[in-house]
N, C-alpha and C positions, 0 to 999 in steps of 0.2 A: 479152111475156115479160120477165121481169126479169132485168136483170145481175148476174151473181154478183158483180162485185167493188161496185156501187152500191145494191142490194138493201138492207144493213144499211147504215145511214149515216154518216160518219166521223164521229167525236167533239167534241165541240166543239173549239174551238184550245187554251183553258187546261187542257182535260182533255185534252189528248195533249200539250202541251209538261208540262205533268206526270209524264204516263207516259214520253215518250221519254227526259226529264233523268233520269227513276228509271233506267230502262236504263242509261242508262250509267253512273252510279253504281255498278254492278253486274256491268258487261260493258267488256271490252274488245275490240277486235279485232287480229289479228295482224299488220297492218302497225305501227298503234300501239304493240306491242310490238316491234318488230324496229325502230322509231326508237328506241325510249325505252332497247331496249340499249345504241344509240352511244352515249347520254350519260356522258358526266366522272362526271356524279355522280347515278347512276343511285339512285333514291328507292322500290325496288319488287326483291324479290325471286322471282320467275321457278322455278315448283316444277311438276316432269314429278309427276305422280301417278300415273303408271305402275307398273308393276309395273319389275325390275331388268332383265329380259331385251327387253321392248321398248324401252324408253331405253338401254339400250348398244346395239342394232339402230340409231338413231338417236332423236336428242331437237334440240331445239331448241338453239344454242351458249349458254351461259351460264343453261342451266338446273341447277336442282339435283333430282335425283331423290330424292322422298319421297312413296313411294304412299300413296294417301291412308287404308288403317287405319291409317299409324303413325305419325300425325298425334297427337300428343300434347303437354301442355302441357308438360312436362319435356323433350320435343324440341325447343320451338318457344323456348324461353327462352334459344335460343344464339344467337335472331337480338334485335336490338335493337329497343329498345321504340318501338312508332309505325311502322316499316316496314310498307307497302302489300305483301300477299303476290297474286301473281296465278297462278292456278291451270291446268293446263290436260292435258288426258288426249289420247286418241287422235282423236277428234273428233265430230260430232254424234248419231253413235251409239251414246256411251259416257255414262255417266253419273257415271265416278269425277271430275268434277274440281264436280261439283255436291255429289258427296259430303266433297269437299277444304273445300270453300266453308262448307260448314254447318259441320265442323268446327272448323274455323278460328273463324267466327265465333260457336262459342258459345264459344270460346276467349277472345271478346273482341279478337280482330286484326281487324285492314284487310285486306279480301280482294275483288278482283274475278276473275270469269272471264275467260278468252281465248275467246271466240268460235271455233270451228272447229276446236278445236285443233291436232291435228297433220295431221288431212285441211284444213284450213283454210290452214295454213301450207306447204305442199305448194301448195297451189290457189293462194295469191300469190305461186307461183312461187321460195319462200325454200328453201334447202337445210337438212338434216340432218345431224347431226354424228353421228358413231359413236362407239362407246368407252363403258366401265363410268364409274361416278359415281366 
């Protein structure tokens, strides 16, 4: 009987250091994020894509709440040009911060995901902050 996990066989090495480098180009994860808030000179702005009533339920600290339909480019021209936007909704069973991303990027901005999002950031143990945007 064959193994399910060796049955199909892993990719060569430069085809998956390919694919994983792509991943992350595209993904983030939430400890990565909740470092890169300490930073002085934080290079990435941090958007709940939520709706208004579950980010005032709790969001992420130093997030900015902009669900992701009102993502537009006359919204988005307040933020400065080059900034890395990183997206992230309720978590792997939502699909609004995939819809943030495409957005975004046919906006022509810098955008990765947060992995997990807010069930994610729960799961690494981080807290929620309350309160309206």
């Amino acid at each position: 009987m064959a193994n399910p996990v060796t049955e199909i066989p892993a990719a060569p090495s430069g085809q998956a250091l390919q694919h994983f480098e792509e991943m992350l180009a595209f993904e983030t994860d939430c400890w990565d994020v909740h470092e890169g808030l300490k930073a002085p000179d934080r290079d990435f702005i941090l958007l709940d894509v939520r709706g208004p009533e579950p980010f005032a339920a709790g969001h992420v600290e130093g997030a900015v709440n902009l669900p992701h339909r009102k993502i537009t480019a006359a919204r988005m021209a307040e933020y400065r040009a080059g900034v890395t936007f990183v997206v992230y909704c309720a978590g792997p069973h939502c699909n609004g911060a995939n819809k943030a991303a495409v957005r975004l990027a046919r906006l022509g901005l810098p955008v990765k995901m947060m992995i997990g999002g807010v069930t994610g950031w729960l799961d690494e143990g981080f807290q929620l902050t309350p309160g309206a945007a």
